[in-house]
KENUFI-597253 format. One record per atom (N, C-alpha, C, O): residue in one letter; x, y, z. Coordinates in steps of 0.2 Angstrom, whole numbers, plus 5000, padded with zeros to 4 digits. Example, Ala and Ser with C-alpha at 12.3 -4.5 7.8 and 13.67 -1.06 7.14 Angstrom:
2
a506649725039
a506249785039
a506649845039
a507149835042
s506449895035
s506849955036
s506450005039
s506750065040
//
This chain:
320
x504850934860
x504250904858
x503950874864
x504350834868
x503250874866
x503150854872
x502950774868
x502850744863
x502950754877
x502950664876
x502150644873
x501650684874
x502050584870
x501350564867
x500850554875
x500950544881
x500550554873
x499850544877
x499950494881
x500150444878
x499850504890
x499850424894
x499450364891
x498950384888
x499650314890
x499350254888
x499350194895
x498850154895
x499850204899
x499850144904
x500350174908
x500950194906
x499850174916
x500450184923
x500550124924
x500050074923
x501250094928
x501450044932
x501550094938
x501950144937
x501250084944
x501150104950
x501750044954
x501749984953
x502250084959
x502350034965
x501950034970
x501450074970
x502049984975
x501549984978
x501650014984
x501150044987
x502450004988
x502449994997
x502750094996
x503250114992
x502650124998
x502850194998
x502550234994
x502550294995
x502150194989
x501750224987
x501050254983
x500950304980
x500650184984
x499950164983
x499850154994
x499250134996
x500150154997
x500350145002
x500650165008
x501150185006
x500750185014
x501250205017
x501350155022
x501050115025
x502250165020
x502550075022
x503150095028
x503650055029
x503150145030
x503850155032
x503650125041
x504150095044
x503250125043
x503250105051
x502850025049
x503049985053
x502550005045
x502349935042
x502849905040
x502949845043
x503249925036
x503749885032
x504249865038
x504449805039
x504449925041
x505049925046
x504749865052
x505049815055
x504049875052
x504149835061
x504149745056
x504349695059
x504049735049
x504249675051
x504949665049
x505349635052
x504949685044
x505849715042
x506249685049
x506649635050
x506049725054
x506449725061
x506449635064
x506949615065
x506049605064
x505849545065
x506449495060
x506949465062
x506249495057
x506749475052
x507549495052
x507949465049
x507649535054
x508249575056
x508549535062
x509149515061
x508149525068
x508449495071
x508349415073
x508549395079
x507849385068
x508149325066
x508749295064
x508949235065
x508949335059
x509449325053
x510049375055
x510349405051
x510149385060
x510749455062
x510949495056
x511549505054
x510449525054
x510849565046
x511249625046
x511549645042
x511149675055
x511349705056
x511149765053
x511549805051
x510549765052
x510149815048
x509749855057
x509149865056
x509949875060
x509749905067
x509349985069
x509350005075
x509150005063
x508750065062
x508350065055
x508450025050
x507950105057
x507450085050
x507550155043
x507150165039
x508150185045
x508350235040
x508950185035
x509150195029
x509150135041
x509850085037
x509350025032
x509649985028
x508850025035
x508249965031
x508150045024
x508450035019
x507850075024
x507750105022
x508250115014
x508050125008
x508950115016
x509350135012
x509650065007
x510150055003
x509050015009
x509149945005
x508749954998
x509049924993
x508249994998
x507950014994
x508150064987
x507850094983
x509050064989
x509150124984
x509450064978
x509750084973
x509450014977
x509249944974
x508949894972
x508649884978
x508849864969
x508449804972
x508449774979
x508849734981
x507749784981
x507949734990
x508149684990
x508549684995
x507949644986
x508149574988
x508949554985
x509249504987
x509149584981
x509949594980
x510349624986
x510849594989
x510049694989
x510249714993
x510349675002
x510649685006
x509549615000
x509649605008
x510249525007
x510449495011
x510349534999
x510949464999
x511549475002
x511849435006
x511749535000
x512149565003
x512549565010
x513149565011
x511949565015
x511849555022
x512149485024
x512449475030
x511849435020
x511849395018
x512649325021
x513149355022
x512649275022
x513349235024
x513449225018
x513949235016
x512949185015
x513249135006
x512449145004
x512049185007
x512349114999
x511749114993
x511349074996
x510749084995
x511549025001
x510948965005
x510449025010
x509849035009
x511049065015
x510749125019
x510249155016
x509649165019
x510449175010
x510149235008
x509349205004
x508849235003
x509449145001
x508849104999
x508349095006
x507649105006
x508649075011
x508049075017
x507849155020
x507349155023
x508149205019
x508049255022
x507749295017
x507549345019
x507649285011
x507049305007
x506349265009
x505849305010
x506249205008
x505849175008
x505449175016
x504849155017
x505949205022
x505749225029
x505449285027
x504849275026
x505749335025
x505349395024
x504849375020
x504349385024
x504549365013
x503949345011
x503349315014
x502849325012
x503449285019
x503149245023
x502849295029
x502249315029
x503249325032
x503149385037
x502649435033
x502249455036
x502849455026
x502649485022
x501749465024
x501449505028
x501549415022
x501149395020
x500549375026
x499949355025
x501049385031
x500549365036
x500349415042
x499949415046
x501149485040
x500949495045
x500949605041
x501049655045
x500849605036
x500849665034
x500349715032
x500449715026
x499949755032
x499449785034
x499449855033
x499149885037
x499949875027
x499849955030
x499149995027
x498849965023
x499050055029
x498650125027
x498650125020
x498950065018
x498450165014
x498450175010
x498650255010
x498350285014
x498950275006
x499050355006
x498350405002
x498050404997
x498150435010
x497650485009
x497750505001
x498350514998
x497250504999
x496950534992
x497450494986
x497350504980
x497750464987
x497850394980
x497150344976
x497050324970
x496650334981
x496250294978
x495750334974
x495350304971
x495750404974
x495350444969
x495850454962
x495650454957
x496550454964
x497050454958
x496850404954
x496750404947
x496850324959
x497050274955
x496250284950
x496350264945
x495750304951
x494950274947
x495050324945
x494750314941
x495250384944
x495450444938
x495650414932
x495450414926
x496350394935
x496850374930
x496450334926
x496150354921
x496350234929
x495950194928
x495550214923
x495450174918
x495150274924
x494450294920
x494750294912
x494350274908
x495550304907
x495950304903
x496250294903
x496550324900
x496750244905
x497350224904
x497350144907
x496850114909
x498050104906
x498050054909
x498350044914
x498950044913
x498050014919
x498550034925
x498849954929
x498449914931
x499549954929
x499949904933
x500149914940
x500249974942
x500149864945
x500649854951
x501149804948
x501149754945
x501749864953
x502349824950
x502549824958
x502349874962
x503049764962
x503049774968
x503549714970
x503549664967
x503949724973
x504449674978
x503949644984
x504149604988
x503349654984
x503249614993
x502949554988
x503049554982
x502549514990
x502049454987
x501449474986
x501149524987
x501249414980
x500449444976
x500149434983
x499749484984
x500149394987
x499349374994
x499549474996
x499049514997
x500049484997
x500049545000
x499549614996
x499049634998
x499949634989
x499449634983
x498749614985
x498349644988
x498749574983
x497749544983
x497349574990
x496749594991
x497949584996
x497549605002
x497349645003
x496849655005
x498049715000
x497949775000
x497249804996
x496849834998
x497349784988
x496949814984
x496349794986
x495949844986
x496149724988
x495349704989
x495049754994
x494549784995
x495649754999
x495449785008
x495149865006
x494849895010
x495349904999
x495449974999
x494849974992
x494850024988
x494649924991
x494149914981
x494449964976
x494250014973
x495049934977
x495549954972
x495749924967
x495949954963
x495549824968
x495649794964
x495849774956
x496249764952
x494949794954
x494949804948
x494849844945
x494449854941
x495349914947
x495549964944
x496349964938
x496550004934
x496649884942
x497249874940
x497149804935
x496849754937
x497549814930
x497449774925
x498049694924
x498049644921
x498549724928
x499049694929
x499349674934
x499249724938
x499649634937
x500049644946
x500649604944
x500549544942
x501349644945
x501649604947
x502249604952
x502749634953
x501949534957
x502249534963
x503149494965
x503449454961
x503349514970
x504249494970
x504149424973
x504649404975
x503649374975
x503849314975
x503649284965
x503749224964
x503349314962
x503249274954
x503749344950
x503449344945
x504249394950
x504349434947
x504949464951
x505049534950
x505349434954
x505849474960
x506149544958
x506249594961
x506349534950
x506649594947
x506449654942
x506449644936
x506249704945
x505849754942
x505749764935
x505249764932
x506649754933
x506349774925
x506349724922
x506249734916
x506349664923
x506149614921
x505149604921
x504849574917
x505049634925
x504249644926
x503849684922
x503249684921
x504649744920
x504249804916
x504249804910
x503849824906
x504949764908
x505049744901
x504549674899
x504449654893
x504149644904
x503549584903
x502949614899
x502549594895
x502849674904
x502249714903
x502249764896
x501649774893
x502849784894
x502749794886
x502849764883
x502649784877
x503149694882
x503149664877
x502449614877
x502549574872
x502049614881
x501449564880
x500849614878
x500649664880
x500749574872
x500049604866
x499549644872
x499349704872
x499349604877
x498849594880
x499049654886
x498949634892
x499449704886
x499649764889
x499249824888
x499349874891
x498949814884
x498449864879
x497949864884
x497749914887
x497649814886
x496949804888
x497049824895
x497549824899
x496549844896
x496549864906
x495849854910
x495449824907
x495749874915
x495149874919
x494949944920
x495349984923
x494249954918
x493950004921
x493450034929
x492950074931
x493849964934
x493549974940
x493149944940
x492749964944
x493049884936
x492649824937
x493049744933
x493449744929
x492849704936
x492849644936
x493249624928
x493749604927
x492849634921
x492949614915
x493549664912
x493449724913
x493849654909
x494349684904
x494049724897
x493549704894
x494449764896
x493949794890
x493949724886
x494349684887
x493449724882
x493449684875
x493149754868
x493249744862
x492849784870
x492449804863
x492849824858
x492649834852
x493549834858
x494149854854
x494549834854
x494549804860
x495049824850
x495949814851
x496249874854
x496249934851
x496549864858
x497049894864
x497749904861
x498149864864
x498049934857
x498749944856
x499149944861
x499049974866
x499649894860
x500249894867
x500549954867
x500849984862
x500449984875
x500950044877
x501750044874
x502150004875
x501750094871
x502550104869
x502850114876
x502550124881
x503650134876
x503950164881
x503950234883
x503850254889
x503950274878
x503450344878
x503050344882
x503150374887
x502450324881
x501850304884
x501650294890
x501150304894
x502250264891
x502150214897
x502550244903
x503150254903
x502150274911
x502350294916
x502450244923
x501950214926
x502850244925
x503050204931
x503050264935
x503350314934
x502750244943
x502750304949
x502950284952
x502750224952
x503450284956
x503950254962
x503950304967
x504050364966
x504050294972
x504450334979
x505050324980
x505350364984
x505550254976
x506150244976
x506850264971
x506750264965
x507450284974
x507750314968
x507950234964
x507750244958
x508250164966
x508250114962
x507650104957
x507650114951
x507250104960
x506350104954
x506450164949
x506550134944
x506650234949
x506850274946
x507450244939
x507350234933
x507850234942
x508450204937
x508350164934
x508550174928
x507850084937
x507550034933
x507150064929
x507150024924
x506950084928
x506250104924
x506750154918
x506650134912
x506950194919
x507450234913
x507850194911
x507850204905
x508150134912
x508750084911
x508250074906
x508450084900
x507450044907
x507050004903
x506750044898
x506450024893
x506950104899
x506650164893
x505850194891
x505650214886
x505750194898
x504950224900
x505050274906
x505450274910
x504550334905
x504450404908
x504550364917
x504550294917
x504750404923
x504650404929
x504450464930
x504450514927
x504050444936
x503750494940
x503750474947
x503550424949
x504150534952
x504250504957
x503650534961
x503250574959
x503550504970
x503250524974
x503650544981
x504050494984
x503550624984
x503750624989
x503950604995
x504450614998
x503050554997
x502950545004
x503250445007
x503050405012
x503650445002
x503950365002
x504750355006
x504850375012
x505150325001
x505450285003
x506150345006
x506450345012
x506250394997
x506850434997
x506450504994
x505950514992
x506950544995
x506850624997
x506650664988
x506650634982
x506550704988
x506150734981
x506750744979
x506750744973
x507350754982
x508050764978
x508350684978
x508350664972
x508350654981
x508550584979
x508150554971
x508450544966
x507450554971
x507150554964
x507350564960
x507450534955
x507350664961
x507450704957
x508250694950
x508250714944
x508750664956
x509450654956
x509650584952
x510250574950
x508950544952
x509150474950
x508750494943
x508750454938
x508550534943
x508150544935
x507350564934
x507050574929
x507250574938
x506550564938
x506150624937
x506250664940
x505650634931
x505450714926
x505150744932
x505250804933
x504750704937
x504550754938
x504250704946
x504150644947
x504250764951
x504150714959
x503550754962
x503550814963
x502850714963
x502350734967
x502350744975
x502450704979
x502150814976
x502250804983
x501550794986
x501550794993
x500950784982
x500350774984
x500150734980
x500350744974
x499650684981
x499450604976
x499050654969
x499150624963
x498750704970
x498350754964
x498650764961
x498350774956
x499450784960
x499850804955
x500250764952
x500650774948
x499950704954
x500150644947
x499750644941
x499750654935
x499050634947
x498350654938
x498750724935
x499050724929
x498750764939
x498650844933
x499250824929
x499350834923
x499650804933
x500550804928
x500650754922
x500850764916
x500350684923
x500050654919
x499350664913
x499450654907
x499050674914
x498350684908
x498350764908
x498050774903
x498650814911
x498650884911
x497850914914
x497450894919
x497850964907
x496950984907
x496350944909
x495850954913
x496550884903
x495950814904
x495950784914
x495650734917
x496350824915
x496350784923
x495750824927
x495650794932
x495250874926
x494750914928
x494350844925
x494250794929
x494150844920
x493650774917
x493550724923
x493950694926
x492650724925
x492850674930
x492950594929
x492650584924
x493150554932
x493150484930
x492250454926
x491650474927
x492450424923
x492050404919
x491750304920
x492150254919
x491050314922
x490950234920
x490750194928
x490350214933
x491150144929
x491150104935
x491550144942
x491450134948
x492150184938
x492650204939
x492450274945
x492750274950
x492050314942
x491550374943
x491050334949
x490750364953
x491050254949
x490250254951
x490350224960
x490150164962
x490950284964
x491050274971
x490350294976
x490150354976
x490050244980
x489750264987
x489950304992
x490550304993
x489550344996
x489750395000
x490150355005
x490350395010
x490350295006
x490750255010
x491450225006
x491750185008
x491550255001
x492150254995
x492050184993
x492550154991
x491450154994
x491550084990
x491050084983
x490550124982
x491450044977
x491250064972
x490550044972
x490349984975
x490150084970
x489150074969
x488749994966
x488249964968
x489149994961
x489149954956
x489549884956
x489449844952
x490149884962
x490349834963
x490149764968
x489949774974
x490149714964
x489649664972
x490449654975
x491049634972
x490449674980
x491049634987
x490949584989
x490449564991
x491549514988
x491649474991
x491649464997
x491749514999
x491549415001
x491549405008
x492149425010
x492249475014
x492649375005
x493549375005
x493649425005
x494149435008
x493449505003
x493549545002
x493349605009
x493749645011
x492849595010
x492649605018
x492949555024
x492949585029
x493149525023
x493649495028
x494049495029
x494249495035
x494749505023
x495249555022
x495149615024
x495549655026
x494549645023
x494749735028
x494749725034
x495149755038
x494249675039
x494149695043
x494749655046
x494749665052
x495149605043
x495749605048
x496149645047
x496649655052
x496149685042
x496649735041
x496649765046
x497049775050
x495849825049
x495749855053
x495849835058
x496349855061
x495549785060
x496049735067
x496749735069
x496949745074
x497149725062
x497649745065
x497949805065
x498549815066
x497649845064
x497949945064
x497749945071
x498049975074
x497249915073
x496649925080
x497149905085
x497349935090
x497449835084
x498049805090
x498649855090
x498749885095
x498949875086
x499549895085
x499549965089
x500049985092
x498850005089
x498650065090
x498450055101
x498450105105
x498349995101
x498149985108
x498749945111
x498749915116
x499249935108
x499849905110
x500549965111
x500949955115
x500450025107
x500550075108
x500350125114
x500650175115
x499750105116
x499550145121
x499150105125
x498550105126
x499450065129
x499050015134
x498550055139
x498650115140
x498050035140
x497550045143
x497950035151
x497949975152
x498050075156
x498150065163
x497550055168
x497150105170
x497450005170
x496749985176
x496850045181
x497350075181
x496350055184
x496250085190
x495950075196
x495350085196
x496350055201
x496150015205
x495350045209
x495150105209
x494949995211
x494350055212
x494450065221
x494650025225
x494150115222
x494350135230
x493950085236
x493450055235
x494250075241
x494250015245
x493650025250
x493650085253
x493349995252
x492750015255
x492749995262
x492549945264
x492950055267
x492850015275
x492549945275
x492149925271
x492849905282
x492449855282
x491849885285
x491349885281
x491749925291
x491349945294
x490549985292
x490049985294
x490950005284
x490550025282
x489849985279
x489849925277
x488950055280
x488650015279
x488549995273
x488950025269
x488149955270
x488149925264
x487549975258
x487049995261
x487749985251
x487750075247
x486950025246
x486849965245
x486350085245
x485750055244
x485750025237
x486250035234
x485349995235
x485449955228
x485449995221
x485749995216
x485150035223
x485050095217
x485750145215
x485950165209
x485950155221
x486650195220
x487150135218
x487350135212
x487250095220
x487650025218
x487750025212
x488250035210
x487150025208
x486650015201
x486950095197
x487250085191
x486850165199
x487250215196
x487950215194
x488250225188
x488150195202
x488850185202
x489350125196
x489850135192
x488950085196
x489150045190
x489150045184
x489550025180
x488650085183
x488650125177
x489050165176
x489550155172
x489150225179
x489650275180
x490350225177
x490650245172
x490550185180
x491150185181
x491250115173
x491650115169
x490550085173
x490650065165
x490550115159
x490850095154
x490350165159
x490450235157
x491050245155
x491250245149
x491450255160
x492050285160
x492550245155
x493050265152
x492350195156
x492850135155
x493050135149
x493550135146
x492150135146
x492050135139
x492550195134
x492950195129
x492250245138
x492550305136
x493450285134
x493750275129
x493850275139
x494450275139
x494550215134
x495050235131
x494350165133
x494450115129
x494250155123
x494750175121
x493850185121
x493650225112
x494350265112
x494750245108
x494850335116
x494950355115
x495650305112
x495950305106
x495850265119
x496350245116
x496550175111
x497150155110
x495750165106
x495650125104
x495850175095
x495950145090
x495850245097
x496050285091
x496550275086
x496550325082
//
């Protein structure tokens, strides 16, 4: 018997509403060798994830005092210094879905990180719920919150107000889908008694998912809609949802300042880390006999240009 009709996705976020693996890692890394957790590659950080992180980084841990500062370090770094991409073609998923269903973030990083990401990407009010690992540390405690509250029914159609014109029935466990890139997210979510669906391009491999339970593993962001809504996934988004500008910003949404200020620090800092990776080299410029006579004012004037030209150019490419 096939399953009842989607009612409500709970989305993770860092792997994948996200790509977190060179993000997560460089602050992960920071933290790493503050607190000597002896986490020294980002495939052994990585393998923190086949559980709860913050169980797993206890572990690392000396005693419970350790492990309470080294949570509350990483949050903080979290929050200040995290900035990743969004995964190509998720953001047309999320306002499909959104267009029917109700959709949650469920996530171990902090809500400020949450609020950064969604605003930086106007993704925000496509999600009806958010819950973050400084107010909700333990997933299925978040998921088991999210069906039992009346007010789980109701979602966001990619704008600001929550439905009102109707009563919202609460998603059953049936109904209800969680996407993950982790095998631990995978486990938690069936322990809780709701559909998984894994993704690819995250944390762990389509057979780690596959292996932790998971019906079914996306290897591109578009075979979540069709695998989810089936047929109805050709339907285009409907409403606010539907109403994206040729600059992916919703048409009908007014943008906060805060919201424009959070992209452009975000792009700021992809922009540093891209020019920190590939330092610009000076070029000494060639040295000019003393004897020589002095260049008429006009070529001076070319030559300047030329050479602020050039300069420019090289700053664009390596500013890529």
């Amino acid at each position: 018997m096939s399953p009842p009709p989607v009612q409500a996705v709970i989305f993770d976020l860092d792997g994948t509403l996200v790509q977190t693996r060179v993000a997560s890692w460089e602050v992960f890394e920071k933290l790493n060798r503050r607190h000597d957790l002896g986490v020294d590659e980002p495939e052994k950080y990585f393998d923190l994830f086949r559980g709860n992180i913050y169980d797993s980084i206890a572990k690392l841990c000396r005693d419970e005092a350790h492990a309470a500062l080294v949570r509350e370090d990483f949050l903080r770094l979290l929050r200040a210094e995290y900035t990743p991409p969004l995964v190509p073609g998720v953001a047309e998923v999320v306002r499909r879905l959104a267009s029917e269903t109700t959709l949650a973030v469920m996530s171990s990083n902090a809500m400020q990180v949450l609020r950064r990401v969604l605003t930086t990407n106007d993704l925000a009010f496509c999600f009806a719920h958010v819950f973050g690992g400084d107010v909700t540390p333990d997933k299925r405690t978040a998921m088991r919150t999210f069906l039992a509250d009346p007010g789980s029914g109701f979602g966001r159609r990619c704008a600001a107000d929550y439905d009102e014109a109707d009563a919202r029935p609460v998603p059953g466990p049936a109904a209800t889908v969680l996407v993950t890139d982790t095998a631990g997210d995978v486990r938690d979510g069936l322990e809780v008694g709701i559909r998984v669906v894994g993704v690819a391009w995250g944390m762990h491999s389509v057979e780690e998912l596959t292996a932790a339970g998971a019906e079914f593993v996306a290897l591109w962001p578009q075979e979540i809609t069709a695998h989810l809504l089936g047929d109805a996934a050709a339907t285009p988004a409907t409403g606010a949802c539907a109403a994206v500008s040729g600059d992916g910003r919703h048409g009908n949404h007014r943008h906060s300042r805060g919201a424009d200020a959070e992209r452009a620090r975000a792009a700021e800092t992809r922009r540093a880390r891209r020019r920190a990776a590939a330092p610009l080299i000076p070029v000494a410029a060639p040295r000019t006999p003393p004897d020589a006579p002095p260049a008429p004012a006009a070529t001076s004037a070319r030559a300047a240009a030329v050479d602020a030209e050039l300069l420019d150019a090289v700053r664009r490419v390596v500013g890529r």
